[in-house]
C-alpha positions in Angstrom: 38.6 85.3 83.3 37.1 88.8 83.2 39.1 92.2 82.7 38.8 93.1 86.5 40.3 90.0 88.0 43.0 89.9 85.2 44.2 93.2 86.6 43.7 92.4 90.4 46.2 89.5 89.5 48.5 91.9 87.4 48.5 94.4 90.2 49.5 91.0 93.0 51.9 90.1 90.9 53.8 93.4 90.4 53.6 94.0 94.2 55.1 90.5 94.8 58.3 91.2 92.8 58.7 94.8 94.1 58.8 93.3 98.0 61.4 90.3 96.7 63.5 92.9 95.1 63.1 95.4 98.1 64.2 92.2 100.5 66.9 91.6 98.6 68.5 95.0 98.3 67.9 95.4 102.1 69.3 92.0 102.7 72.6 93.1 100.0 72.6 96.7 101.7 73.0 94.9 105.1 76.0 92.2 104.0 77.5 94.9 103.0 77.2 96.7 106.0 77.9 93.8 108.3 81.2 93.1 106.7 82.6 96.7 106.9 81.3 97.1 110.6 83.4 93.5 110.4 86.5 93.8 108.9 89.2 92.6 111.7 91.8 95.1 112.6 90.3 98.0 111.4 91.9 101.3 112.2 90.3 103.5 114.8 89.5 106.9 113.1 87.9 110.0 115.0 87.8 113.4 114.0 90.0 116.1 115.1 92.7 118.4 114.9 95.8 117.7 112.2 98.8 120.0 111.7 101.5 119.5 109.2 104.2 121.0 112.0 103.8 118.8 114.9 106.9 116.7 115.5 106.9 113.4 115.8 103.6 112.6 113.6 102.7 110.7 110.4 100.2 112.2 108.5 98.7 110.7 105.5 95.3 109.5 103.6 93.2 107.9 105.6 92.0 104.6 103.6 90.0 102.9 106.2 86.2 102.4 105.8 83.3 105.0 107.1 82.9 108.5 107.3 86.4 109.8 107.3 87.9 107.6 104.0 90.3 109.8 102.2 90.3 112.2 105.1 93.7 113.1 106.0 94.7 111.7 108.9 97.8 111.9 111.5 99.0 109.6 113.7 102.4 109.4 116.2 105.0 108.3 114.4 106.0 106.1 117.2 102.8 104.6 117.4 101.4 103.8 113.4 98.5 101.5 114.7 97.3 103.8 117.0 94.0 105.7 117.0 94.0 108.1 114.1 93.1 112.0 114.0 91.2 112.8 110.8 90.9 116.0 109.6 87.8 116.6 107.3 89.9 117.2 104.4 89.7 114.6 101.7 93.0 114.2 99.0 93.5 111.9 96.1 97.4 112.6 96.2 98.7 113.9 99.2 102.3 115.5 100.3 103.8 117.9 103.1 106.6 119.2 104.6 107.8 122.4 105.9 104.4 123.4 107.2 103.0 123.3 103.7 100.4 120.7 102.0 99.4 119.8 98.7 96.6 118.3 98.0 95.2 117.0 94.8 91.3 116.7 95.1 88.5 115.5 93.1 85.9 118.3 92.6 82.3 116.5 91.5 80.2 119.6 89.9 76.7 120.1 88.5 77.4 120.1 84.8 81.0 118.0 85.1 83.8 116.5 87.4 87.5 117.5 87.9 90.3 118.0 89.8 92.5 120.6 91.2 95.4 121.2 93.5 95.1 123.2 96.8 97.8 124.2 98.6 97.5 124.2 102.5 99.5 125.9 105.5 99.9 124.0 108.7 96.6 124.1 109.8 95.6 122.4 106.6 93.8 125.9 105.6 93.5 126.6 101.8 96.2 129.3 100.5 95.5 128.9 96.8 93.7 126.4 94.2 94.2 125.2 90.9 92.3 123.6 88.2 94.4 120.5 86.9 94.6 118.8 83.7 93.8 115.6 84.4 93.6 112.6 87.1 96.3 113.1 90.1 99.0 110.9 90.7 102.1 112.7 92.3 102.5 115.3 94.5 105.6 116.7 96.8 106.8 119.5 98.5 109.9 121.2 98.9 111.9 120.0 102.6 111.2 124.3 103.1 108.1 124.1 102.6 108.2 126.8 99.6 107.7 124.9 96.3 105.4 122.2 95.8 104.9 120.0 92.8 102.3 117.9 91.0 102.0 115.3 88.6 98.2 114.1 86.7 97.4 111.8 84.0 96.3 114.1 81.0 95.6 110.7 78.9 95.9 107.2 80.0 95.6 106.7 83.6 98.9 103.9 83.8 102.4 104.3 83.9 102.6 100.6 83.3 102.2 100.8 79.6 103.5 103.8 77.3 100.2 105.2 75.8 100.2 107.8 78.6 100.5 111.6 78.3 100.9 113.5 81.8 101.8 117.1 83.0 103.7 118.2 85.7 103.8 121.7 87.8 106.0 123.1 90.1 104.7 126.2 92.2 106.9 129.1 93.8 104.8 129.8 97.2 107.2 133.1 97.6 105.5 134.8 94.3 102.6 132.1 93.5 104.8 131.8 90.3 103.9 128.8 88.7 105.4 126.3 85.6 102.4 124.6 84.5 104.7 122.2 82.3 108.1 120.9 83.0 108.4 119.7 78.6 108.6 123.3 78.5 111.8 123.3 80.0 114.9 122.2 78.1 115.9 118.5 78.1 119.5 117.4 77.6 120.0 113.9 77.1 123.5 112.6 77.7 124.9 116.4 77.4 123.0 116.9 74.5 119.9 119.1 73.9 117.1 116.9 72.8 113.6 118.0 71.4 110.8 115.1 70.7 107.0 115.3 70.7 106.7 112.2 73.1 108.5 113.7 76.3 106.7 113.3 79.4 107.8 114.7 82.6 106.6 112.9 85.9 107.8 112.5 89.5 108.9 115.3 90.9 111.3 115.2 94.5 112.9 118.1 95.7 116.4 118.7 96.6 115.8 122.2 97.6 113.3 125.4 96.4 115.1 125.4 93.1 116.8 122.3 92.6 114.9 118.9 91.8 114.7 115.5 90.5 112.5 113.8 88.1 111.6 111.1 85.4 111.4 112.1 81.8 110.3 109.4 79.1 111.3 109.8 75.8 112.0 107.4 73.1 110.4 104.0 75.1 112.8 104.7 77.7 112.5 106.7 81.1 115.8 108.8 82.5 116.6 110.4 86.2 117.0 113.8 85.8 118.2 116.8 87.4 115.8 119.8 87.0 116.9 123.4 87.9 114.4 126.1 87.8 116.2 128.9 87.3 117.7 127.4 84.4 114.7 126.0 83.5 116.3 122.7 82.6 116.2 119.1 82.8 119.7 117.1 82.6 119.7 113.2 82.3 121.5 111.3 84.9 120.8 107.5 84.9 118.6 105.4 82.6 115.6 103.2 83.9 114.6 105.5 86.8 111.0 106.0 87.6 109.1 108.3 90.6 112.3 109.5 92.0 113.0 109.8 95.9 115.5 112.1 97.1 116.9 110.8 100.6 117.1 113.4 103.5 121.0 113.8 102.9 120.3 114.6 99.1 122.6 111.2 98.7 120.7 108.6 97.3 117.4 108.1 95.0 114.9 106.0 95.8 112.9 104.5 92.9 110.6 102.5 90.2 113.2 100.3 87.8 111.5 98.1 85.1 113.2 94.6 85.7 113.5 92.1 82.8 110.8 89.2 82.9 108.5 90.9 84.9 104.6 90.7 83.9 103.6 93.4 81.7 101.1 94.9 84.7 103.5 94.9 87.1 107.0 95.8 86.0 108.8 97.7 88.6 111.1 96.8 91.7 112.1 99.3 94.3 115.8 100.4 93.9 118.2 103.0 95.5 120.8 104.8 93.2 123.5 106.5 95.0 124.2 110.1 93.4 127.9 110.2 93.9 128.3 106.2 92.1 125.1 106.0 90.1 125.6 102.3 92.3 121.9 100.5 92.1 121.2 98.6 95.0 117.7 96.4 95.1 115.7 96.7 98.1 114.5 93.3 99.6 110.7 94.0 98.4 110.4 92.1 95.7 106.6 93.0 94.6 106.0 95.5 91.8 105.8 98.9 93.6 103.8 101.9 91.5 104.6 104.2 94.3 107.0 107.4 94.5 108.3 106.2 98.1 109.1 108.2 100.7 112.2 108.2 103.1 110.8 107.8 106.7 114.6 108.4 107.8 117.9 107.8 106.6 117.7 104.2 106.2 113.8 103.8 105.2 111.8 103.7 102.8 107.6 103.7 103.2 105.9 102.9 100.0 102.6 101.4 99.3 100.6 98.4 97.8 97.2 97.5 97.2 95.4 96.0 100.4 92.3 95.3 101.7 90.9 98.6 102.2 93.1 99.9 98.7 95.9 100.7 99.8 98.5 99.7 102.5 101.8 101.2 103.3 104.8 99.0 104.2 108.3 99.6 105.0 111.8 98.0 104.0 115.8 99.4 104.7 117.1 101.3 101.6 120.1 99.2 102.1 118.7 96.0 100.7 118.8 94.0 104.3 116.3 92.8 105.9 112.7 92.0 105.0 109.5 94.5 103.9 106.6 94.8 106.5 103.0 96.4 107.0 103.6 99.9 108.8 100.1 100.9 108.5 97.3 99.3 107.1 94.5 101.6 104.9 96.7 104.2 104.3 98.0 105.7 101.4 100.5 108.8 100.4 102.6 109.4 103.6 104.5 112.6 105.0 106.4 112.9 108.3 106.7 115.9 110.1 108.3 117.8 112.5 
């Protein structure tokens, strides 16, 4: 066989596996596509207005598949199935109340990636940014809508383990002051001032503008505290309390507690402490929940798990009765306004 035909059959060749490859990244890129366009039960998402001081609404990130994923999205709070209003605006970590939004973003730029925190009036307009530290994982807002807070991995992206490191900030909207650290504020444990190079500081939930609640981990073991900002403080109240809750009344906790014989990945149950008792009282979800839940009333907590579009939230009575059940499907990080 001469040179020329050697090549024509080279070149054949080469052509022949490019088309099979091409066909079968077509054929991939169209499964693909056929199974979002047929996912049953999919939410209906459209894009639209979203305030954070209409009453009556749910607003929250939108988890559903297509253009508006991680869009923050509202529906009636009556109606959680219903078609959802998406806003444009895409969150990791998501919180509101009061008129005011936090939102903790992932910012992709030419020379690296990042994150920061923007804080949003009512018409989910930006009123300041911030650079953050690390990956998002918590966010809340004051019930006035003046403080906010946020939470982000610094190392370690878990809180299942205890090779973490994270950083939390609470902002003053009144005078943009802001605490980049809460370690920096002093820790009493049982009454007594305590200093150690492994406290971490996570969870914030706010009883008012200067008063809060939080988890701090120290020693291999994680404590409810009492934060006061003026004071700049943090006094222990309970042991084994993780991503606190604060109930409407300012009554009860909602949280994470690390239950004996539980798998290593999944260690948590969801709990309510009462303030005035320190009483515990298990809810009836008895999954692992690695969620700071919020109070949808008096007597409800909304939290969420892993689903099939990443996330869905689900609901169970703080009081322990009755059983947990899907409120809204692709969703994740839930506020309720008005």
């Amino acid at each position: 066989m001469n040179l020329k035909n050697r090549l024509l059959i080279l070149v054949a060749a080469v052509l022949v596996l490019g088309g099979v490859a091409l066909a079968a990244t077509l054929h991939a890129a169209g499964r693909g596509a056929e199974k979002d366009r047929a996912r049953p039960g999919g939410p209906r998402v459209g894009r639209g207005e979203v305030v954070l001081d209409a009453p009556g609404r749910s607003v929250f990130r939108n988890m559903a598949w297509g253009p508006h994923r991680d869009e923050i999205a509202s529906v009636p709070a009556a109606d959680p199935a219903g078609p959802r209003t998406s806003s444009g605006v895409r969150c990791l970590r998501f919180h509101a109340a009061g008129g005011t939004g936090i939102c903790l973003q992932a910012v992709h730029g030419r020379l690296r990636d990042g994150y920061r925190a923007v804080v949003l009036d009512a018409r989910l307009r930006e009123l300041r940014r911030y650079d953050l530290a690390g990956v998002p994982t918590r966010a809340r807002v004051s019930p006035s809508g003046r403080s906010v807070a946020w939470t982000v991995f610094v190392s370690g992206d878990s809180y299942a383990g205890t090779n973490f490191s994270t950083r939390t900030s609470v902002l003053d909207l009144d005078g943009w002051t802001l605490d980049r650290n809460l370690e920096d504020y002093r820790f009493f444990l049982d009454g007594r001032l305590h200093k150690a190079a492994d406290i971490n500081v996570w969870g914030v939930t706010f009883a008012d503008d200067t008063h809060f609640y939080a988890t701090v981990a120290t020693g291999g073991r994680t404590h409810l505290v009492r934060g006061d900002r003026a004071e700049r403080t943090l006094r222990s109240l309970h042991p084994n309390v993780e991503c606190p809750s604060l109930s409407p009344d300012g009554t009860r906790v909602a949280y994470k507690k690390r239950v004996e014989g539980a798998p290593d990945d999944a260690p948590w149950r969801l709990y309510v402490l009462d303030l005035r008792t320190l009483r515990e009282t298990a809810t009836a979800e008895r999954r692992s929940v690695d969620d700071q839940a919020v109070w949808r009333d008096g007597h409800t907590l909304v939290y969420a798990l892993p689903g099939d579009y990443g996330s869905d939230l689900w609901s169970v009575p703080a009081d322990g009765s009755d059983s947990p059940r899907v409120t809204m499907p692709a969703a994740l990080a839930p506020a309720f306004t008005g």
